[in-house]
N, C-alpha and C positions, 0 to 999 in steps of 0.2 A: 504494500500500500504506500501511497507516495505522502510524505509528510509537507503539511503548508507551517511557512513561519507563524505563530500568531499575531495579531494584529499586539499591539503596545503603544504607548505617546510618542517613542521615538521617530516611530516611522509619520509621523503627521508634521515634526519638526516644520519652521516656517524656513521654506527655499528647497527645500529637498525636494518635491515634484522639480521644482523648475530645473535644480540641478541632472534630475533625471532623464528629464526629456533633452535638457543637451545632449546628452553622453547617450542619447540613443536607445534608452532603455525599449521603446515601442521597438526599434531594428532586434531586440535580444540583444545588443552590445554592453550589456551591464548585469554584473549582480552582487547582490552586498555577498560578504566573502567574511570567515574568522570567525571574530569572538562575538562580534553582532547576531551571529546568526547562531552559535553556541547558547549565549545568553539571553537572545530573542526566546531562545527553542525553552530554556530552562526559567521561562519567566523574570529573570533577572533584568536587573536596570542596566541599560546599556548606554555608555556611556562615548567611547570612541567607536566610530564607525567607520571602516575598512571597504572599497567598493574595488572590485575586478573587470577589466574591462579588455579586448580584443583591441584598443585603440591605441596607438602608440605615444608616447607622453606628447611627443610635438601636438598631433592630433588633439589630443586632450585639452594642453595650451587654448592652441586654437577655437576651441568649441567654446572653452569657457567664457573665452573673450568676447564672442560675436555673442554671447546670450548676458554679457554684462556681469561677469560671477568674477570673485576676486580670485586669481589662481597664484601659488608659491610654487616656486619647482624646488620642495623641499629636498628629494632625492631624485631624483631629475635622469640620475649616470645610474639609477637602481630600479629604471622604470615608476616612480612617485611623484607623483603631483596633489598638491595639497587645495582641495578649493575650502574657501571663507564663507559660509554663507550665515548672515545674523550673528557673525563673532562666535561660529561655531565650527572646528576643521575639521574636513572630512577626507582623508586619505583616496586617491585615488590610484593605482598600482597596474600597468600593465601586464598580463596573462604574461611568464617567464617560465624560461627551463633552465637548468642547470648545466653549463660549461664544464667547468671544469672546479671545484674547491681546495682550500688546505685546511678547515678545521676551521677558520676566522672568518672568511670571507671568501663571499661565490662571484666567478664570470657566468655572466648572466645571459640569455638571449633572448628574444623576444617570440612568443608563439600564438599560434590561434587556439591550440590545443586545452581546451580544460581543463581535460583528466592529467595533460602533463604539468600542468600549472598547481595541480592540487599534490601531483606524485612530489613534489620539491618540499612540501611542506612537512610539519612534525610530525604530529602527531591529529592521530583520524577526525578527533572532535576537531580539532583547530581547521580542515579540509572541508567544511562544508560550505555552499554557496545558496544564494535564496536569489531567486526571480522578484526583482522590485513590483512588477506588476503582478502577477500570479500566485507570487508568495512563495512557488514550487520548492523543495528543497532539491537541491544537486548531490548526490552522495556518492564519489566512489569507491571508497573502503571502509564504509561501516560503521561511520561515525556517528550516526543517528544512534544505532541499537549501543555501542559504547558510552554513548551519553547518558543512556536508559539505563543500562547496568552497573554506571558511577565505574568505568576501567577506562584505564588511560594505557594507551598502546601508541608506537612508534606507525609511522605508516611504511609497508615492503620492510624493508630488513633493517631492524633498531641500530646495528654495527653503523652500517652504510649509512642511514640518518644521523650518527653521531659522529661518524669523521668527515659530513660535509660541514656543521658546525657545532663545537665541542660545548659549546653552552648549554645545549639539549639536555646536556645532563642535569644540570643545576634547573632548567623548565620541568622537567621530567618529575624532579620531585617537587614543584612548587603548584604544578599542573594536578598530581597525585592529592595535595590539599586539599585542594582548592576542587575538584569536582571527582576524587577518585572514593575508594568507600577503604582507604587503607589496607589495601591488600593491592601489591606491583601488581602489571602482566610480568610474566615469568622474565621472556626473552627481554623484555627492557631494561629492567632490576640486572639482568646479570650484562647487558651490553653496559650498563652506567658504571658498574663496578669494575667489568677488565677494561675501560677505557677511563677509568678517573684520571688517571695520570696529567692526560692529555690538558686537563683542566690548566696544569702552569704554562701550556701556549699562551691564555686567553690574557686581555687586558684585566688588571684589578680594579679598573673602574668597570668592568664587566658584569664579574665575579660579583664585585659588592652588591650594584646594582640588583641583581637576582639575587641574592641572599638574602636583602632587607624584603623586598618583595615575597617569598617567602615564609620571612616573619609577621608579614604583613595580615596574611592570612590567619583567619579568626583559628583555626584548629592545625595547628604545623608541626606538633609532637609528634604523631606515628611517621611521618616522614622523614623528618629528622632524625628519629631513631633508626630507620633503615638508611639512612645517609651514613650514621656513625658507625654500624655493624657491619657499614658494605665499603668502610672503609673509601666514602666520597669524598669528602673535606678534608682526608688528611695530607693531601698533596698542597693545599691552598688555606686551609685556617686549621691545621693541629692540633691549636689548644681545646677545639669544641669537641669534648667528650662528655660519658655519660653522664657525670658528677653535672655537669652543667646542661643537662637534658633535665637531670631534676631542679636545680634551680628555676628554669623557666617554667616548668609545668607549678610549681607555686607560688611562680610571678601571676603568669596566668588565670590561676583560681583565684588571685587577690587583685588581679584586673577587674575580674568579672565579680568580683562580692562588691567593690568598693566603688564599682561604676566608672571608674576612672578613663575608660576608654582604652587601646591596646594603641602600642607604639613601638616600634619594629626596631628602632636603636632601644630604649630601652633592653628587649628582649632580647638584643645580640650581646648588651653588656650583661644579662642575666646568664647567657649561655656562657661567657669568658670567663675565665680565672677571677675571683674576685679582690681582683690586685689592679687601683690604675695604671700601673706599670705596663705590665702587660698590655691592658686594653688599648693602649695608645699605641703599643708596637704593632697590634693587629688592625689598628683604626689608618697608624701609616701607610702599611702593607695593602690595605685595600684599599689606600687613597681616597681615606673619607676625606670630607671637608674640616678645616681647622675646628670649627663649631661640631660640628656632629665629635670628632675626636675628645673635645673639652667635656661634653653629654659624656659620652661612655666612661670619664675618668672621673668626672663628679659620681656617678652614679654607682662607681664604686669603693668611693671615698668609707664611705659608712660613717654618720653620724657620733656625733659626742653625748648621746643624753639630753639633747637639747628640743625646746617645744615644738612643734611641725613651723609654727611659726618665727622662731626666732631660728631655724635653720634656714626657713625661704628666704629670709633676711639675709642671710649669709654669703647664701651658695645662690638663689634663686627659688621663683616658685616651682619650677619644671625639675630641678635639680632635686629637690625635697620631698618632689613627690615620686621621683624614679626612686629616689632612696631607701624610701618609705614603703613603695612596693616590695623593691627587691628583698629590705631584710624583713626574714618571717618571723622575727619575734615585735617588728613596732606594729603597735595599737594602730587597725585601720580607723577607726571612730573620731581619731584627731583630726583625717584628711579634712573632712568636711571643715574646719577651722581657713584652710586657701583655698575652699570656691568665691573663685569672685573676690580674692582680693590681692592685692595691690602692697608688696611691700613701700611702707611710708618712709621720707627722710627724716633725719634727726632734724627735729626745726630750731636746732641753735645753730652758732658758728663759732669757730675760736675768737673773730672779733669781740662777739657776748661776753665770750670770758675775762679776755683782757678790759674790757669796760667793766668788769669786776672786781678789778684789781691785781688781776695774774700778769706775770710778767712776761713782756712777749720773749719766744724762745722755745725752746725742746718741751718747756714743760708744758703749755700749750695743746698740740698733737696728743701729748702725754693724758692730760689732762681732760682735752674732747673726747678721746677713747674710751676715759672712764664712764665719763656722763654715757656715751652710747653705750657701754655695756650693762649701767646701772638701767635704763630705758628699757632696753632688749626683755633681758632679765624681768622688767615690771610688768613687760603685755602692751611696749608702746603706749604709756599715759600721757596725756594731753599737755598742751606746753604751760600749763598752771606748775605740775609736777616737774618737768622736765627745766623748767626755772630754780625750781627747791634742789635738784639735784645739781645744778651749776653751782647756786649759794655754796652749797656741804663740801663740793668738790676744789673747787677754789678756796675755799677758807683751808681747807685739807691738805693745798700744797703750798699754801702761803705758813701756814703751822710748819712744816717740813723744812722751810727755807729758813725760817727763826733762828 
């Protein structure tokens, strides 16, 4: 029986007929292609939309143009053209076959062929194509009935799919999350494992990239766990073992008790050693961002005994509350003390002081330190109080200088 996409708001988007009728959808010269029509099929919100077409990028250009649509030739030398429509991109990608690969990157060519344009891709779900007008689902290997029984499978032979490009591996288990029921297809489970190696061709801004995505996903334990048994990350992040499969699984439970929402650097510093040290060596190595590196190393600083809010003060409100997940013995009940709020400035200044009679110089610094840590320590009281602790603190080091 032939499966229709179902109907959803995406597809009503304002611009999309007219985009369609350029590109010829009445000729059959278009059909949405990917994770639209994955996520179409599985009710999910869709949010990027991927269209395939027989039309050559110039062509594509061109059609855009004469019906007035804004077009990017974002990948242009990879058959991609991006149209704009209502501040919304819509990838457009011409039908390709596969030249020749090394694992990073394919010589591409251009075809009218469908089934060979799907043969190129990963994995089966990710090969299906919908008729914009008709709705028809295009299916050549099975992807419909895989979608049905939550199995993620390579499309032809997982080997051959992984040595045209080696990130497959790291999709493989992110694709397994994210729509598989936790149980590999056989043959793919053991093509990702004798080919991990290959992983240190890839870039580490690659790598990383799919790994937080990954994390990203609401349930990524049973993955992860056959990622570490099958011995995938030890070529590229070593330190993630099982000690740190448990840490995350009671990151997790205390994402999900304390509302806090999930957050994919967090969870990678939950999976690391809980040493900043480390984490910044791994945060290099995959060429985080200076910021995201500084996250991972807060977040495993580990706290002093201090109130959820006099540590937001500190370190940050983000910082405080990765903290606060991660370790399992602080009191989730406090969080609720930083929704919604705003670490406040100390609203004196060392000018105040010395109009107090403190003498300017080291003692100064010395001396606004205290007031803020007296402050801190009180719960941030209003500057009635934080005047009386200027008085005490000043009189305090003008007594010392006597």
């Amino acid at each position: 029986m032939t499966s229709l996409l179902p109907d959803a708001d995406w597809r009503h988007r304002p611009g999309l007929d007219a985009l369609l009728k350029a590109l010829g959808a009445e000729q059959g010269l278009v059909r949405f292609v990917g994770g639209a029509v994955r996520d179409g099929l599985l009710g999910l919100p869709v949010n990027d939309l991927d269209i395939a077409t027989v039309i050559d990028p110039k062509g594509v250009m061109e059609r855009l143009k004469l019906a007035g649509i804004k077009a990017v030739p974002t990948g242009i030398d990879h058959g991609t053209v991006t149209a704009v429509i209502h501040g919304w991109p819509v990838e457009i990608t011409t039908l390709r076959r596969d030249v020749s690969t090394d694992g990073r990157r394919a010589t591409i060519a251009y075809t009218g062929d469908w089934r060979e344009d799907a043969a190129r891709r990963d994995f089966t779900i990710n090969a299906l194509y919908a008729d914009p007008l008709t709705h028809e689902i295009t299916d050549f290997f099975g992807g419909v009935a895989d979608l049905k029984a939550h199995r993620v499978r390579f499309i032809g032979d997982a080997d051959a799919r992984i040595a045209e490009d080696h990130l497959r591996i790291l999709r493989y288990f992110r694709f397994l999350a994210r729509f598989g029921d936790d149980r590999p297809d056989a043959a793919s489970y053991a093509a990702c494992r004798a080919a991990a190696n290959s992983l240190m061709a890839l870039s580490r801004e690659r790598i990383a990239d799919e790994l937080l995505k990954l994390l990203a996903v609401p349930r990524p334990l049973a993955a992860l766990r056959l990622m570490i048994d099958g011995g995938i990350l030890l070529p590229v992040v070593p330190e993630i073992d099982g000690s740190g499969l448990a840490r995350l699984s009671a990151l997790i439970e205390r994402e999900a008790a304390s509302g806090a929402g999930l957050s994919a650097l967090r969870r990678l510093a939950a999976l690391l050693p809980p040493d900043p040290r480390a984490a910044d060596q791994v945060g290099a190595r995959l060429k985080l961002s200076n910021k995201a590196r500084k996250r991972l190393m807060t977040a495993l600083e580990g706290g002093g005994g201090e109130t959820p809010r006099a540590l937001a003060f500190r370190i940050g409100v983000e910082g405080a509350i990765d903290q606060i997940l991660i370790d399992p013995a602080a009191s989730l009940d406090s969080m609720g003390t930083l929704t919604d709020w705003t670490p406040p400035r100390l609203p004196i200044s060392g000018g105040a002081l010395i109009a107090r009679g403190l003498q300017p110089g080291p003692d100064v610094a010395r001396a606004l330190a205290q007031v803020q840590e007296i402050w801190v320590a009180e719960g941030f009281p209003d500057e009635a109080r934080v005047a009386e602790i200027a008085d005490q603190t000043v009189s305090k080091f003008q007594r010392a200088r006597q």
